[in-house]
C-alpha positions in Angstrom: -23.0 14.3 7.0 -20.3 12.0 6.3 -17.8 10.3 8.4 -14.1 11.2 9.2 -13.1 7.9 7.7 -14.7 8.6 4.5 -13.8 11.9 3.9 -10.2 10.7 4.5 -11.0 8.2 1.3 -11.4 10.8 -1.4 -9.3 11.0 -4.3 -8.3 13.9 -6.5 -7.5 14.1 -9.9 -3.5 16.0 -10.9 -3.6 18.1 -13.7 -0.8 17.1 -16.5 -1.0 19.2 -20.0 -3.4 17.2 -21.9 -1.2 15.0 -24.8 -3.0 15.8 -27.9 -5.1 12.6 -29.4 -4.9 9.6 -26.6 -7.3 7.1 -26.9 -7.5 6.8 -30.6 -6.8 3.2 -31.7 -6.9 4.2 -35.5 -4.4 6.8 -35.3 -1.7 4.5 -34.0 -2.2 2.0 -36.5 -1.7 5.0 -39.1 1.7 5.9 -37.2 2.6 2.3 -36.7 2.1 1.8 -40.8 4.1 5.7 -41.5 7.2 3.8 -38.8 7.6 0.8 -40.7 8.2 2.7 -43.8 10.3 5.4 -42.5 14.1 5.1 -42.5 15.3 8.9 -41.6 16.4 9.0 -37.9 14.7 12.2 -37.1 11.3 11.1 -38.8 11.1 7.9 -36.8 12.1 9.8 -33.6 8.9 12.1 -34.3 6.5 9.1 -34.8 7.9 7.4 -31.9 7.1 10.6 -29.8 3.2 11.0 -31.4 3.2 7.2 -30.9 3.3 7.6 -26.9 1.0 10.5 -26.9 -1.3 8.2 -28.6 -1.0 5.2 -26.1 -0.6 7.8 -23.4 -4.0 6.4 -22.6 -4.6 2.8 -24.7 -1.3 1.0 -22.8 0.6 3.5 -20.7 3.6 0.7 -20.9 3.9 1.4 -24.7 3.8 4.7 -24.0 6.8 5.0 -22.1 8.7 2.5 -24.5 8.1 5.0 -27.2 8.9 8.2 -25.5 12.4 6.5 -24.5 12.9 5.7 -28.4 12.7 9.1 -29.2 14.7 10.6 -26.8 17.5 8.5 -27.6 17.1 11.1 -30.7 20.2 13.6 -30.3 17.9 16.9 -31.1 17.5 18.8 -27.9 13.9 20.1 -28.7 13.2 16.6 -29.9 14.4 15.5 -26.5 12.6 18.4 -24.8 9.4 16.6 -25.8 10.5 13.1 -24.9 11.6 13.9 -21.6 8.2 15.5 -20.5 6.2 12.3 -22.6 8.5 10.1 -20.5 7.7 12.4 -17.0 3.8 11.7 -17.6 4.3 7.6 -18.4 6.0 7.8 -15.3 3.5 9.6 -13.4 0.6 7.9 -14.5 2.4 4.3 -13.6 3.2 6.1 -9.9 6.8 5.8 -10.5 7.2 10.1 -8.9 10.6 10.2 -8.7 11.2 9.0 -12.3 8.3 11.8 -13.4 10.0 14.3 -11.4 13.8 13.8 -13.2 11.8 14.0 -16.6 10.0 16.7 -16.1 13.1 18.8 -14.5 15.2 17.2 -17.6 12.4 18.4 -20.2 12.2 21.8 -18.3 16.0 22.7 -18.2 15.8 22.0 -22.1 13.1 24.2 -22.8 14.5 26.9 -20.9 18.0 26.3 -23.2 15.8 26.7 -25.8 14.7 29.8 -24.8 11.4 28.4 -25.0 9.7 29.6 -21.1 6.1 29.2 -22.1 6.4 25.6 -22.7 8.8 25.2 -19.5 6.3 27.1 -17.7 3.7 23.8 -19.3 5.6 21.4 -18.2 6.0 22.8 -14.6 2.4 22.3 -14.3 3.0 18.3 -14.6 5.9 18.9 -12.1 3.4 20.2 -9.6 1.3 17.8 -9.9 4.0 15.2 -9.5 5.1 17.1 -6.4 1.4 16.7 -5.1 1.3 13.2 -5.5 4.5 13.1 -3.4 2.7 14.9 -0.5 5.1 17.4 -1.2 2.1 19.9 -0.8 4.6 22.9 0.1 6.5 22.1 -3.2 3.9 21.9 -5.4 1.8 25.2 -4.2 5.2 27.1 -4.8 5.5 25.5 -8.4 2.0 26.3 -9.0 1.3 29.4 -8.0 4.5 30.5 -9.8 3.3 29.1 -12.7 0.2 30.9 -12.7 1.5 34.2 -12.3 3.5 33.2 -15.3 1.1 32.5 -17.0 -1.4 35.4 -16.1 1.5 38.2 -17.1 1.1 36.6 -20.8 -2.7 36.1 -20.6 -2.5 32.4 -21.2 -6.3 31.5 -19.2 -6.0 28.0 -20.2 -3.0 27.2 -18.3 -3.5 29.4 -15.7 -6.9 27.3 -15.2 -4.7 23.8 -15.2 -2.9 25.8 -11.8 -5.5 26.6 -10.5 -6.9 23.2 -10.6 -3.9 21.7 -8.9 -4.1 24.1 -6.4 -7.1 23.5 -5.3 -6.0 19.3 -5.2 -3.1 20.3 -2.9 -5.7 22.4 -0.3 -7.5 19.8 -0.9 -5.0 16.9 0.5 -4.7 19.4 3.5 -7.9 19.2 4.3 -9.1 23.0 3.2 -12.2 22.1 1.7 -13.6 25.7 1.0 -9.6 27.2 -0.7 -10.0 24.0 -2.9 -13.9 24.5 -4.0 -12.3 28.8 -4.6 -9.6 27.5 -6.7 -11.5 24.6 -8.4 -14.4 27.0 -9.3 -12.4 29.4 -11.3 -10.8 26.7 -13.1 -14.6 25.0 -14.0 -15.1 28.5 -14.9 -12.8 28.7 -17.7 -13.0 25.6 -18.8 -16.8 25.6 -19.2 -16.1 29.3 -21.3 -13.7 27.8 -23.7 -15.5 24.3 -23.6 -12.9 22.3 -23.1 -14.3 18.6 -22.2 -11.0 17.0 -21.1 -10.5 19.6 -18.4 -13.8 19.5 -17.4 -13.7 16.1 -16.9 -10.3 16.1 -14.6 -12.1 19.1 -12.5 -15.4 18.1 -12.2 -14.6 15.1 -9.9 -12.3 16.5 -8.2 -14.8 19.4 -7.2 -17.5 16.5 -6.1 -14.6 15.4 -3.5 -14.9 18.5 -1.8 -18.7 19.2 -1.7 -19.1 15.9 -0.7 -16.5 16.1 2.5 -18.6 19.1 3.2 -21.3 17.2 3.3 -23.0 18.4 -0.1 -23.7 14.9 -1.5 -26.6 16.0 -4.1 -23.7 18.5 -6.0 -20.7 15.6 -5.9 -23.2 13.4 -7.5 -23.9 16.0 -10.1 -20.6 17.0 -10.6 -19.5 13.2 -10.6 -22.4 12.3 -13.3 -21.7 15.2 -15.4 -18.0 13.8 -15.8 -19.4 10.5 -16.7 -21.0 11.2 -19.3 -18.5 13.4 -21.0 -15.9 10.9 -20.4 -18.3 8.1 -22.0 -18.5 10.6 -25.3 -14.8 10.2 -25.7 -14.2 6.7 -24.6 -11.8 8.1 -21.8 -11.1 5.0 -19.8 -8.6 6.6 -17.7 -10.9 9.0 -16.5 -13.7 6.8 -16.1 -11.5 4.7 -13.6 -11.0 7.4 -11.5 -14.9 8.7 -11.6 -15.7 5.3 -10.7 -13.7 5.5 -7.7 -15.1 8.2 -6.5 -18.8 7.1 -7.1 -17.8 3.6 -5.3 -16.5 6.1 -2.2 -19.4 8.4 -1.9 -21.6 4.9 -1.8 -19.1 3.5 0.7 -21.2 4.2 3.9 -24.4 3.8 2.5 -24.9 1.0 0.0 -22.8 -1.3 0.0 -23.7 -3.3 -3.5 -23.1 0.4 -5.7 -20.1 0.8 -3.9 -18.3 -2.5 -4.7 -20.0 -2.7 -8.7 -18.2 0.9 -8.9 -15.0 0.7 -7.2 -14.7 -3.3 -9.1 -15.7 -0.9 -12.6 -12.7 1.3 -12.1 -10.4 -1.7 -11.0 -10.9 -3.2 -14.1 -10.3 -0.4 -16.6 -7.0 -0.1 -14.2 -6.1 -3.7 -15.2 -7.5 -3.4 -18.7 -5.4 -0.1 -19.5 -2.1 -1.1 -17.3 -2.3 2.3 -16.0 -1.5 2.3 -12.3 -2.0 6.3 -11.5 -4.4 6.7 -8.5 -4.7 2.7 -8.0 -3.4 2.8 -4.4 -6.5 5.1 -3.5 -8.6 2.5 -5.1 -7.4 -0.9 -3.0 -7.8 1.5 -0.2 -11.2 2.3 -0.7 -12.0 -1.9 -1.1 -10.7 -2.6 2.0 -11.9 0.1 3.4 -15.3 -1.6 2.0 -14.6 -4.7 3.0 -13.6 -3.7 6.4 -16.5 -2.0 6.9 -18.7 -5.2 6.3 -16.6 -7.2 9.3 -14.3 -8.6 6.5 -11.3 -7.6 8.0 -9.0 -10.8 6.4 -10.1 -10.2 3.4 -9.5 -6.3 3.1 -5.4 -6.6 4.7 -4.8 -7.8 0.9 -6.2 -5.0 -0.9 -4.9 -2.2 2.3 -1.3 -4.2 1.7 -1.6 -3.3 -1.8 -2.7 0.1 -1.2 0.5 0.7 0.9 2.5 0.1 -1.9 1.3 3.1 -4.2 0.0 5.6 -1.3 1.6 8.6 -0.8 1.1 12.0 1.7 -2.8 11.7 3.1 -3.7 8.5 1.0 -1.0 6.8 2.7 -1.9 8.0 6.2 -5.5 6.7 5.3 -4.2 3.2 4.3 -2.2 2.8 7.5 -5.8 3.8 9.8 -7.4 1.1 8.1 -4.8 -1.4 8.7 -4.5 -0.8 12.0 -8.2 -1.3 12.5 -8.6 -4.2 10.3 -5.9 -6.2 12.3 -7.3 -5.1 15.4 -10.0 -6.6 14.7 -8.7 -10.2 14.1 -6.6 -9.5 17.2 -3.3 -9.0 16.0 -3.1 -5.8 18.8 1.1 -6.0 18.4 0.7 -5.4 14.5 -2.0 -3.1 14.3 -0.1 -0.8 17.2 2.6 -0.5 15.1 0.3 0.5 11.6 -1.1 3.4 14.4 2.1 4.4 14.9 3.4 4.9 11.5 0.1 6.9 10.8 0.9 9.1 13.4 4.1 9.9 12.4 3.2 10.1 8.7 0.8 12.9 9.5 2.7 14.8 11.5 5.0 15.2 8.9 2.0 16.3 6.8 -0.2 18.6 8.8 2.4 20.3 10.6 1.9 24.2 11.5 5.3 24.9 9.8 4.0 23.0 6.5 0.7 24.9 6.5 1.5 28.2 7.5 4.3 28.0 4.7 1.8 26.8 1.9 -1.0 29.5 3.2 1.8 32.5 3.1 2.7 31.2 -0.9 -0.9 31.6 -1.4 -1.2 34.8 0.5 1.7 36.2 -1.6 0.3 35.3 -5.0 -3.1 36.6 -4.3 -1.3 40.0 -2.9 0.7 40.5 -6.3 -1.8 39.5 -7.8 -3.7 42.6 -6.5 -0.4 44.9 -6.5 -0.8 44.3 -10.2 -4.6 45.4 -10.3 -3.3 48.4 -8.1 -0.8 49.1 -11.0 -2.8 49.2 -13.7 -5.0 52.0 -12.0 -2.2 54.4 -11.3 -2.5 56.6 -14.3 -5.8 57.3 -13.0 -5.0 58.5 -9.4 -0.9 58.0 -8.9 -0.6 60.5 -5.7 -3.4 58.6 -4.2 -1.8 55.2 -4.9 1.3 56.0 -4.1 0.4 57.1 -0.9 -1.2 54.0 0.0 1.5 51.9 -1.5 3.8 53.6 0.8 1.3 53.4 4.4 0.9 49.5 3.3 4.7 49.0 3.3 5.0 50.5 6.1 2.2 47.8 7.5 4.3 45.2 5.9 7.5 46.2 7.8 5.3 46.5 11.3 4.0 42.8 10.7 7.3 41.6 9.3 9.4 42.8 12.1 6.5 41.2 14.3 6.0 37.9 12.3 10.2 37.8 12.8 9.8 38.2 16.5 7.6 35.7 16.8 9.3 32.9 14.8 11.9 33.7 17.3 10.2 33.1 20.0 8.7 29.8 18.2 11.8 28.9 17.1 13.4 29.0 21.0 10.3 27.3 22.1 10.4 24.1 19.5 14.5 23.9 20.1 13.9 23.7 24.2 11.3 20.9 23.4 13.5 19.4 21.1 16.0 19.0 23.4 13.9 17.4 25.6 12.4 15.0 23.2 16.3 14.2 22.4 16.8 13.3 26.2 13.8 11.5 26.3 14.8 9.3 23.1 18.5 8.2 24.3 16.8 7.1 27.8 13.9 5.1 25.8 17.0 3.6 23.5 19.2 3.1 26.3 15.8 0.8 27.8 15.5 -0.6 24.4 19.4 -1.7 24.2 19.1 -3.5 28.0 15.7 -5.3 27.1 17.5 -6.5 23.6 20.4 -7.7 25.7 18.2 -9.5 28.1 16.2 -11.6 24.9 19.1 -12.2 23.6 20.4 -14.1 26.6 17.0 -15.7 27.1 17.2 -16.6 23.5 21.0 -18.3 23.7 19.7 -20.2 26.3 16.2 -21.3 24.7 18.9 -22.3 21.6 20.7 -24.5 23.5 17.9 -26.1 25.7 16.0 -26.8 22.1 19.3 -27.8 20.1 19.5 -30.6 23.3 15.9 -31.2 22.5 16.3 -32.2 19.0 19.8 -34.3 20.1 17.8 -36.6 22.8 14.4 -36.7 20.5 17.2 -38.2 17.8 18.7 -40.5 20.2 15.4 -41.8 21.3 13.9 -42.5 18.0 17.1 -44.3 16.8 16.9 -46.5 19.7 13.3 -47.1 19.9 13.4 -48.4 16.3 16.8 -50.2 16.4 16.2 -52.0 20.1 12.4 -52.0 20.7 11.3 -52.3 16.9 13.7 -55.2 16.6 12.7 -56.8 19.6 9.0 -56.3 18.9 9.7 -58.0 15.2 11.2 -61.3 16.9 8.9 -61.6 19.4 5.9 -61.5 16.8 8.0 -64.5 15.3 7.5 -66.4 18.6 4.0 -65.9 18.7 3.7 -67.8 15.8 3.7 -70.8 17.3 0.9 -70.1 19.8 -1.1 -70.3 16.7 -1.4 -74.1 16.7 -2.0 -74.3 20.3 -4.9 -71.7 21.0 -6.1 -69.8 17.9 -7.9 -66.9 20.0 -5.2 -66.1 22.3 -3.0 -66.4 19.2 -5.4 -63.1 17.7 -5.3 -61.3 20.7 -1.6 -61.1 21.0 -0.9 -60.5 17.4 -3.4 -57.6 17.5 -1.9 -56.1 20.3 1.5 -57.0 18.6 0.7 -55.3 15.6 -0.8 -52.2 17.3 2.9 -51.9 19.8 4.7 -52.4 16.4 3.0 -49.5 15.0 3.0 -47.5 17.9 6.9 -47.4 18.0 7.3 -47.0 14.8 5.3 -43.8 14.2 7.0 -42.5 17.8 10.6 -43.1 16.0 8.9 -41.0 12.9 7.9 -38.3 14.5 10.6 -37.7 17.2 13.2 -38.2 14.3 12.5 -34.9 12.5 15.9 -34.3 11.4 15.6 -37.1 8.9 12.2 -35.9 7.7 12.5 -32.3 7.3 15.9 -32.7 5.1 13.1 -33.5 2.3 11.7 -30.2 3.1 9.2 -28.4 5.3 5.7 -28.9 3.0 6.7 -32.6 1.7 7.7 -33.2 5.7 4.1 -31.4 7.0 2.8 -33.8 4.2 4.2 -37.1 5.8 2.7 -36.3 8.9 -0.6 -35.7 7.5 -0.5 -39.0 5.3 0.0 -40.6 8.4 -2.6 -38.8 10.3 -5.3 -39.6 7.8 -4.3 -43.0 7.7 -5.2 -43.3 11.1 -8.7 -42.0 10.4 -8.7 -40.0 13.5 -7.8 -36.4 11.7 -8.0 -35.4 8.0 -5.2 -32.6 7.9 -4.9 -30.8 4.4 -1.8 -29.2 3.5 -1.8 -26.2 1.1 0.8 -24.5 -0.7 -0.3 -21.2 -2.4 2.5 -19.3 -3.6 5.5 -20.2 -1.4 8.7 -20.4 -3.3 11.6 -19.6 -1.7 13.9 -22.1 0.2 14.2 -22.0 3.8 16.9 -22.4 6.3 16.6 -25.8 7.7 17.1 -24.4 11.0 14.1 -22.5 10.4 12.3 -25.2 9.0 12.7 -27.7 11.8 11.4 -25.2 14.3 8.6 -24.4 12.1 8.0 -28.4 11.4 8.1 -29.1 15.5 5.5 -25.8 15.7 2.9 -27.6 13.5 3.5 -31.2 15.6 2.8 -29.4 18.8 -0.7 -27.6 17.0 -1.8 -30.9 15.7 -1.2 -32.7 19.3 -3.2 -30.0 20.7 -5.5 -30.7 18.4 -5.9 -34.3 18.9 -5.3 -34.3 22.7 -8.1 -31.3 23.7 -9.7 -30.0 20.2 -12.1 -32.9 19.0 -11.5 -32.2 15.5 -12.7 -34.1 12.4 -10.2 -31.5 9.4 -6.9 -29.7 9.9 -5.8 -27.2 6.5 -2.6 -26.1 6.6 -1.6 -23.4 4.4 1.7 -22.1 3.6 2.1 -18.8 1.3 4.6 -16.1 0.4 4.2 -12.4 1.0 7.5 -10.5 0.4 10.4 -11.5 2.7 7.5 -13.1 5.0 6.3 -17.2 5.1 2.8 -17.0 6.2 1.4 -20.4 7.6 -2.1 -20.4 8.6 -2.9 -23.6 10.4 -7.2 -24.0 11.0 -9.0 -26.5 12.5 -12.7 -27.5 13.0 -12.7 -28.3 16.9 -14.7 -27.0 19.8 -12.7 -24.2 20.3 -11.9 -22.1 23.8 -11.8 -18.7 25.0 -8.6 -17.2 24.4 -9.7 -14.8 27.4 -10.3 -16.4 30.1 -7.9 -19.8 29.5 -4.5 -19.5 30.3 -1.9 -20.4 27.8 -0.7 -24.4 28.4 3.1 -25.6 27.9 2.2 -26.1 24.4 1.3 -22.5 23.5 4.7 -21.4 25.4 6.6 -23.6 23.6 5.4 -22.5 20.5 6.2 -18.7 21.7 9.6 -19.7 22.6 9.9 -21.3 19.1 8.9 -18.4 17.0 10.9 -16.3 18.7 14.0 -17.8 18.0 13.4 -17.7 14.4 12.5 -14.0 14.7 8.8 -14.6 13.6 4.9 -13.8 15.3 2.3 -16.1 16.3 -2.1 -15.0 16.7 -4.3 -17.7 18.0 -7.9 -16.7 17.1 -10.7 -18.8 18.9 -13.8 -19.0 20.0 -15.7 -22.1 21.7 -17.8 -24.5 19.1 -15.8 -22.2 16.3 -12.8 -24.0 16.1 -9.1 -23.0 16.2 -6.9 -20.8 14.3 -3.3 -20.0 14.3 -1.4 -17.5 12.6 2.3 -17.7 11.8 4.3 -15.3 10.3 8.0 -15.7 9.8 10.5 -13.9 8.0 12.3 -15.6 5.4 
C-alpha cells in the first residue's frame, strides 16, 4: 500500500472539448502563409481563431494572442468561439479566473445564439475550470447538468467528457471508488468510438485512483497505455502530465525513476510554456527531495508549488512545507504552513461541502432512473404509477425528516459558532495587549540602539582624530631612536605600526554610518577586504539576485547583525571561510551567513549577549532569525527580512 502523503500527491487530468488539430507545426505555417495574404476582416478573424487552436498545444502564449485577435472581430458567433479559445489559453496557463469569465462570456453568446448544444460544450470546460478552483460543489452541479443535457439529446461523447470530470472532482475529495464508477463509463465510450485523445486524458487519471487504492500493477498499465498513444501523436502536453504521474507512483520507491520522470515532464512544461498542472509538479519534486533529507533544496520547488496550487494540491504543498522547514528548524514558520493547511482543508472537506456534492449526484442518478421508469410506462402505467406515487410519498417522509434535521444541525453549528466568536474576540483582545507590550519594548530597544550608533560615532571620530593623530606624531619621535639603538628602534615601530592599525580599523568599524551610506553589500564587502587582509578569516560575500534598495535604517541594523556574527565567529568559532549571501525572494531579503567553525549545540548552550542582540535587532526591523548548528559542523544563520 501506499502512503497518506503520496496519495495526497496525485494529479488528475480536467476535461476541456478537444480543439480540433493542436500539435501540428505544418498546419500553422499553412495559416500563417493564407494570414499574410488575406486582407478581409472577417477571414483574418477566422484564421486567427484556427491559428490558436493550432498552437493550443505548440506555445499556449500564441495561442491566447490569437484568440484575443479574433475576438476583437465584431461577429457574435465569431466571438462565441474566441471567447471559449481564450477560456482554455487561460486555463491551461492556470490563470482560473480569466478561464472562468471566457467561458461564461462564450456561453451567454451561444445561448443568444440559440445555439444550447455548443453552450452545453463549453460548460464542460467551465467545470473543469471550477474543479481546478476546488470549487468541487460548483463544478459537480455544472457537470452533472451537463450530462443530463446531453443524455436527453443522445450526445455519448460529451456526456463521456462529464463523466470524466466527475470522477476528477470525487476524485479531489478523496472518493476513490465514485471516481473509478464515473471514470470507467467514460473509458467505456471512448474505447467504443476509439477516440485516442480522450483516452489519453482518462486513462491517467484512472491510474490515480487504482493506485491510491493501492492497485499499483493497473495505474502502471493504464499510465503506459497513455504513453504510448500520446507518443503516436506527439502530444507533449499530455506526456507532461503522464510523466508526472509515473515520477509520483515511483516517489516512495525509486528514487532515480522518479526524478528522470517528474524532470521529463518539467521540461516539456518549459519547452511548450504551458503552465496547466505545473504547481502539482514542483510539489511532487520537493516532495522528492524532501523525502531524501533535502529539505533546503525542496522549499524552492514547494514555494513554487504554492503559487499555482489550488483546493487539495494546495493543502498538499502547505504539509510539505511545514515538514520541510521543520526539519531545518525553522518550528515558528513551519507552525504557521500547518496552520494554513488546516484551515485550507476545512474549507474543502467539510460535511456541508460533501453532503451537498453527494445529494447533486444522488439527484442525477435518481432522474436519471425516473427517466428509465418513464419510458416503461406504456407497458404497465397503473403499476408505475402506483409506485411513483408510494416513492413520493417516501420522498416527502425523508424530506420533512432531512428538514428536521438540518434544523437541528443548523441550531447546533450557530450555538458553536457563537462560542467560537467569543472565544476569537478574547484571543484578539490577548493578541492587541501582547502587540502593545512589543511595541513598547520595541520604542525603547529604538532608542537604546539609536544612542548606540550616536556614541559608537562619537568614539570612532575621536579615536581617529585624537589617538590616530597622536599615534602619527609619536611614530615621528621614534625616529630618532633609530640612530641611537637600532633594535629598540624595531621593536617600538612594530608595536607602533600594530597600535596605529589597531585604532584605525576600531574607528572603521564602530563608524558604520559612514560605511553603510555606500550600501549594505559594498559595506559587508569592506569589512571582508579587511578581514582577509588580516589573514585570520576569508569571508565571501555573494549577491544572487538582490535588487531592490533598502532603507538605510534597515541596512545599518542588518550591517551591525553581520559585525556581531563575524565577532562571534572570530572570538569562539575557529573558522578558516565565512560566505555571505544576500538574495531576493518577493518582498523578502534573505541573507544566509555560513561558516566552517567547530560549531555548538543549539540545545543545550544558552544564547550569549550576542545572539540577543541580534534578536532585539531583527525585531526592530520586523524580520526572523534560525541559527542551525551542530559541533565540528560549523555555523549557520538564517536571516529573513522584509523589504
Amino acid at each position: 500500500m501506499i502512503n497518506k502523503a503520496l496519495r495526497n500527491l496525485l494529479p488528475l487530468f480536467c476535461f476541456l472539448v478537444l480543439s480540433a488539430g493542436f500539435g501540428q507545426n505544418q498546419q500553422a505555417d499553412s495559416l500563417m502563409t493564407l494570414l499574410e495574404s488575406t486582407q478581409v476582416a472577417g477571414e483574418r478573424a477566422r484564421i486567427h481563431l484556427q491559428l490558436s487552436k493550432v498552437y493550443e498545444r505548440i506555445d499556449i502564449a500564441k495561442s491566447r494572442q490569437f484568440a484575443q485577435y479574433a475576438l476583437e472581430y465584431d461577429n457574435d458567433s465569431l466571438k462565441s468561439e474566441a471567447s471559449n479559445q481564450l477560456g482554455r489559453a487561460y486555463f491551461y496557463m492556470t490563470k482560473l479566473d480569466s478561464a472562468s469569465f471566457h467561458f461564461k462570456e462564450s456561453i451567454d453568446l451561444l445561448k443568444s445564439l440559440g445555439l444550447e448544444d455548443k453552450a452545453a460544450s463549453v460548460s464542460i470546460s467551465l467545470g473543469a475550470v471550477q474543479l481546478r478552483k476546488g470549487d468541487y460543489k460548483g463544478a459537480v452541479n455544472t457537470l452533472i447538468d451537463g450530462a443530463a443535457f446531453f443524455e436527453n439529446i443522445k450526445d455519448s461523447i460529451n456526456m463521456a467528457k462529464c463523466y470524466s470530470n466527475v470522477s476528477s472532482a470525487f476524485g479531489e475529495l478523496g472518493d476513490s471508488e465514485k471516481a473509478i464508477q464515473y471514470g470507467e463509463k467514460a473509458l467505456h465510450i471512448f474505447n467504443a468510438r476509439n477516440m485516442v485523445p480522450y483516452k489519453v486524458v482518462t486513462l491517467p487519471n484512472l491510474a490515480g485512483q487504482f493506485l491510491k487504492l493501492g492497485d499499483t500493477l493497473k495505474a502502471r498499465t493504464y499510465l503506459l497505455e497513455a504513453e504510448d498513444l500520446a507518443k503516436q501523436r506527439n502530444d507533449k502536453f499530455s506526456l507532461a502530465r503522464i510523466y508526472n504521474n509515473l515520477g509520483n507512483m515511483y516517489l516512495e520507491s525509486d528514487f532515480t525513476q522518479s526524478e528522470k520522470f517528474l524532470s521529463q515532464a518539467l521540461a516539456i512544461r518549459n519547452e511548450t510554456k504551458n503552465n496547466d498542472g505545473i504547481g502539482t509538479l514542483y510539489n511532487n519534486l520537493g516532495y522528492l527531495y524532501l523525502q531524501q533529507g533535502h529539505s533546503r533544496k525542496a522549499i524552492p520547488y514547494l514555494s513554487k508549488a504554492l503559487e499555482f496550487g489550488q483546493g487539495t494540491n494546495e493543502s498538499t504543498t502547505l504539509n510539505n512545507l511545514s515538514n520541510a522547514h521543520k526539519n531545518l528548524g525553522d518550528y515558528k514558520q513551519a507552525l504557521e504552513y500547518a496552520d494554513r493547511k488546516t484551515a485550507l482543508n476545512d474549507s474543502i472537506l467539510k460535511v456541508e461541502n460533501q453532503k451537498a456534492i453527494a445529494e447533486i449526484s444522488t439527484k442525477y442518478e435518481t432522474e436519471k432512473k425516473e427517466r428509465e421508469i418513464l419510458d416503461l410506462k406504456n407497458v404497465n402505467l397503473k403499476t408505475d404509477i402506483k409506485r411513483k406515487q408510494n416513492r413520493n410519498l417516501l420522498y416527502i417522509l425523508l424530506g420533512l425528516l432531512a428538514i428536521g434535521l438540518v434544523l437541528v444541525y443548523a441550531w447546533l453549528k450557530n450555538s458553536k459558532k457563537k462560542r467560537i466568536i467569543a472565544e476569537q474576540r478574547q484571543e484578539l483582545e490577548r493578541q492587541r495587549v501582547e502587540r502593545l507590550l512589543k511595541e513598547q519594548e520595541l520604542i525603547g530597544l529604538d532608542a537604546m540602539i539609536e544612542g548606540q550608533e550616536k556614541e559608537r560615532q562619537r568614539i570612532a571620530e575621536d579615536l581617529h582624530d585624537s589617538l590616530g593623530g597622536k599615534l602619527s606624531t609619536l611614530k615621528l619621535f621614534v625616529e630618532n631612536i633609530k640612530k641611537v639603538d637600532k633594535g629598540l628602534y624595531g621593536k617600538i615601530k612594530t608595536i607602533l605600526d600594530e597600535s596605529y592599525d589597531d585604532v584605525r580599523n576600531i574607528s572603521h568599524q564602530k563608524n558604520a554610518t559612514a560605511m553603510i551610506d555606500k550600501g549594505l553589500i559594498p559595506a559587508v564587502n569592506i569589512v571582508a577586504n579587511r578581514l582577509k587582509s588580516t589573514k585570520k578569516l576569508n569571508v565571501e560575500v555573494v549577491n544572487i539576485d538582490l535588487k531592490q534598495n533598502i532603507k538605510n535604517f534597515i541596512e545599518l541594523q542588518l550591517f551591525r547583525i553581520l559585525q556581531e556574527l563575524l565577532t562571534n565567529t572570530l572570538k569562539h568559532g575557529e573558522a578558516s571561510n565565512v560566505n555571505i549571501q544576500f538574495s531576493e525572494e518577493g518582498e523578502t531579503l534573505n541573507v544566509i551567513y555560513e561558516d566552517d567553525g567547530i560549531g555548538y549545540d543549539t540545545k543545550t548552550t544558552l544564547p550569549g549577549v550576542g545572539l540577543k542582540n541580534i534578536d532585539n535587532r531583527i525585531q526592530k526591523i520586523g524580520g526572523s532569525f534560525t541559527v542551525d548548528s551542530n559541533p565540528g559542523n560549523g555555523t549557520t544563520v538564517i536571516l529573513n527580512v522584509p523589504i
